[in-house]
Every structure is written in structure tokens, then in C-alpha cells.
C-alpha positions, 0 to 999 in steps of 0.5 A: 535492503535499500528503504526508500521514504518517500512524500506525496502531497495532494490538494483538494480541489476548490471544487470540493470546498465549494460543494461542502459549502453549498451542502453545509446548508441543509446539514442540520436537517440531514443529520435528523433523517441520515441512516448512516449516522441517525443513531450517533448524533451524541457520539462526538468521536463518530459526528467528527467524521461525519463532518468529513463524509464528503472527503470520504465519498464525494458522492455520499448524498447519493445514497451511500451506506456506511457503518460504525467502524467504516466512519473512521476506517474508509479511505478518503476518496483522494487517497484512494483515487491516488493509490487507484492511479498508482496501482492502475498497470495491474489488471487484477487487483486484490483487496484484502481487507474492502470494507464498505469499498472506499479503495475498491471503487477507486481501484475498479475505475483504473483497473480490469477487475477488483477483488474485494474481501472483507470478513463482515459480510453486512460491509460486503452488502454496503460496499456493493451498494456503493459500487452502485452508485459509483457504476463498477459494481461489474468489476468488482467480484465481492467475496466475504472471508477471513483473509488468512483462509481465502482461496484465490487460487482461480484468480492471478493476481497482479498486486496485493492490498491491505489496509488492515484495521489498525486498532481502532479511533484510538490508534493515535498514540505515541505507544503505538505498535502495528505488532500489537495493534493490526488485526488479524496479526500483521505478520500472519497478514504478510505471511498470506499476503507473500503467498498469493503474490510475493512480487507484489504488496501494498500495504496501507496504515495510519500515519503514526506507523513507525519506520522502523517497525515496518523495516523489521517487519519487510526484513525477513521478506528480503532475505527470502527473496534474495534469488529474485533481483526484482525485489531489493527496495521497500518504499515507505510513502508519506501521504499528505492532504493539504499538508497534514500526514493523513496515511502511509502506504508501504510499496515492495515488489513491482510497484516500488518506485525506484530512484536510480541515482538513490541506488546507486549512491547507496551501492557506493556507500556501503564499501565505504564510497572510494574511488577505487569501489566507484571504478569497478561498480560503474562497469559493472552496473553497465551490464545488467543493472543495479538490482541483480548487484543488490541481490548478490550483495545480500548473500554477502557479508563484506565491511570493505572495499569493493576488489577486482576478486569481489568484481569476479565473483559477481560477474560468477553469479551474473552468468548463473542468474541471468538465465533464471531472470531472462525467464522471469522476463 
């Protein structure tokens, strides 16, 4: 299994900084008369985010409606607006775990249709209250179930995102563990996630998730998917607004990006990186890629140089597999 951590840096634009100035003004007397957050003005960890609500929805005096748990669980507009550019190739887009909308809105801007869930039905009605505001409330098909029960067997679905709840303001620990705080359970998550599209997840968690953790947990999935040369990379991609590390996003399947270079050094490194493995590993990477060789090398349990023998067997496998990838194409 090759990891690959990756960083994405965004800026806000001073566009947005001259708005929240200008909005600053009338904050005061806003505070007295906003829904959202009338009722938690002596809620110090809540009025923290409050103060952000303009990251959070550039639109947000145009009526939109956030709860309690949203105030420190949405995604910021500019996350969300990148990961809605990044996923924009698939036509159907699942949202596992919507909330009050904050990746759905961005995602029904770039994509053909948007499926979006989430367990409470109230951040169902807010989240198509904001769709509203945003004007794709017709790409989006809103439903509210307990994602490991939901049944989108109508629907092909091109990619999977979660973003589950991660445990909650406190979540900022060193202790923390995705295994004990992710609700529902986060192997349970994968499981169903696996069994709607296999080829293609993303999941999305807060910036104290460690490596490690989400290596372990991706693991099992590698080895199930050994047969399939589209699956052999997990990118792990820090997110960084004005450089602080805000969110992580995990990419397996299809929607990894991949650095050839990377592969191949890493292919070399695993027979030790002499020239005799170099040798025979470029010709064979000239007939059908890096990927399908990945595959095979998982089934394999080698601590040497790469042979000619070695080279044999693999050219073995190739002419068995390849008709099922020419399929799959």
C-alpha cells in the first residue's frame, strides 16, 4: 500500500476580509435579533464560532439557518468550495453525513446531482433552506436516514463523502483517536461506505487525525482490493487556510491524485533500489503501468531483489489480468 501526504494551502481572498469588516459594524445589534445564535450569546465556545459565520457561509445574512452542533461542525465555505473542485469529474455525489449543507451546496454547484443525508431531520430542513439561498435546491435529493441503513441502490453513485461527526468542540486532544471518538463507528462507516462504491471514497476529519490511524484503518481495504489495479494509493491531504491546518481529507479510489515519479521510486525501494531492480522494473512498467505491478506485489511476500523469475511471473499475472481491466475500462 503506497500513502501518499499531501498539503493544500488556501488563501482567503481580501474580498472577504473587506466584507467582514464592513459587516463588523452592525455585529453588535445583530447578535440581539439572529436565530441562529439568540440563545447562546453566554456560550463562549459557541459565540467563537459565530465570529467566524461569514467563513462559514459567505452568504450567511442572507437568511441562513444554522443549529447548535452545526456552529462548530460545518464546513467552511473555502474547504468546501475546494473539495467541490476537486470531486467536480463525478456526476453524482454522495453526502453522507450533510448537515445543515455546507459541502452539499458547494458540491451541487460542480456536480450533476447531490445526494445528501444526514440522521436529523431538523438539519435536513436547514440544509435545504440553504440550498435556497445558494439556488441549487434542484440538484440536491435530500434524504434523512442513519447512513449505515440507507439504501441508495436507485442511484450510481460516482464518489462517497463522509465527514462524520468527530466528537464533538472538544475533539482537540492529544489522546484523540478517530477509533473511539467518530460517530457512528468508523469502521462500520467505511464498511457501508465500501459497499456503495468501493472504487471511490472520501472522507474528511479534523486536523488532530493521525496518520497512522487512518493507515490502519484503509489497510484491510487494500488488501481486499487487491484484484483491482485502480486501487493501490491512499492520499492523506492537509488542508491549510492562511497557513493554519484547519481539516484532513483522506482520498482512496479514483480521485486520488497520484505522482508517477513518487510510484515509481517507491516500487525501486521496496527491492532494495539496485540497479539490477531498476533494469528490469523500467521495461516493465513500459507495458501497462505502475498500478497493475502494485497489485501484484501486494499478493507477494518478497524482502529481495527483483529477478528475471520475478520479471516472468508478473508478465504471468499481466496476460491474466488484463482482460478483466480492459473490462473495468
Amino acid at each position: 500500500m503506497f500513502v501518499k501526504v499531501t498539503r493544500q494551502s488556501l488563501l482567503l481572498p481580501d474580498k472577504f476580509y473587506k466584507n467582514q469588516r464592513q459587516k463588523k459594524k452592525k455585529e453588535q445589534e445583530a447578535k440581539q435579533n439572529d436565530p441562529n445564535i439568540k440563545d447562546y450569546l453566554k456560550d463562549r465556545s459557541i459565540m467563537k464560532y459565530y465570529n467566524q459565520r461569514y467563513f462559514l457561509f459567505t452568504k450567511y445574512d442572507e437568511g441562513i439557518s444554522i443549529d447548535y452542533e452545526s456552529w462548530y461542525s460545518v464546513t467552511p465555505e473555502h474547504v468546501a468550495k475546494y473539495l467541490a473542485k476537486r470531486l467536480e469529474n463525478n456526476k453524482v455525489i454522495l453526502d453522507a453525513f450533510s448537515g445543515v449543507g455546507g459541502n452539499t451546496i458547494q458540491f451541487a454547484k460542480k456536480c450533476s446531482k447531490v445526494i445528501a443525508n444526514d440522521l436529523d431531520a431538523n438539519k435536513i430542513e436547514l440544509a435545504k433552506s440553504n440550498a435556497e439561498i445558494y439556488e441549487v435546491r434542484e440538484n440536491i435529493d435530500f434524504r434523512s436516514s442513519d447512513f449505515l441503513e440507507l439504501d441508495v441502490s436507485d442511484q450510481e453513485v460516482d464518489v462517497v463523502f463522509l465527514a462524520p461527526p468527530w466528537g464533538g468542540v472538544s475533539y482537540c486532544t492529544q489522546d484523540y483517536s478517530i477509533f473511539e471518538s467518530v460517530t457512528p463507528d468508523i469502521k462500520k462507516i467505511m464498511d457501508k461506505a465500501m459497499g456503495i462504491n468501493p472504487n471511490n471514497v472520501v472522507l474528511l476529519l479534523g486536523r488532530n487525525t493521525r496518520v497512522d490511524e487512518l493507515v490502519l484503518l484503509f489497510s484491510d481495504y487494500f488488501n481486499r482490493s487487491k484484484m483491482n489495479p485502480t486501487i493501490n494509493t491512499l492520499e492523506i491531504e492537509k488542508i491549510f487556510i492562511n497557513g493554519k491546518l484547519k481539516m484532513i481529507a483522506v482520498y482512496y479510489g479514483k480521485d486520488c491524485k497520484v505522482d508517477r515519479g513518487q510510484e515509481i521510486a517507491y516500487c525501486y525501494n521496496l527491492f532494495g533500489n539496485t540497479a539490477q531492480t531498476k533494469h528490469i522494473l523500467k521495461g516493465l512498467f513500459k507495458e501497462k503501468g505502475i498500478r497493475p505491478f502494485l497489485v501484484w506485489y501486494a499478493r507477494q511476500e518478497k524482502d529481495k531483489d527483483f529477478t528475471v523469475e520475478d520479471a516472468n511471473n508478473y508478465k504471468e499475472y499481466l496476460a491474466e489480468l488484463f482482460p478483466l481491466v480492459d473490462n473495468q475500462e
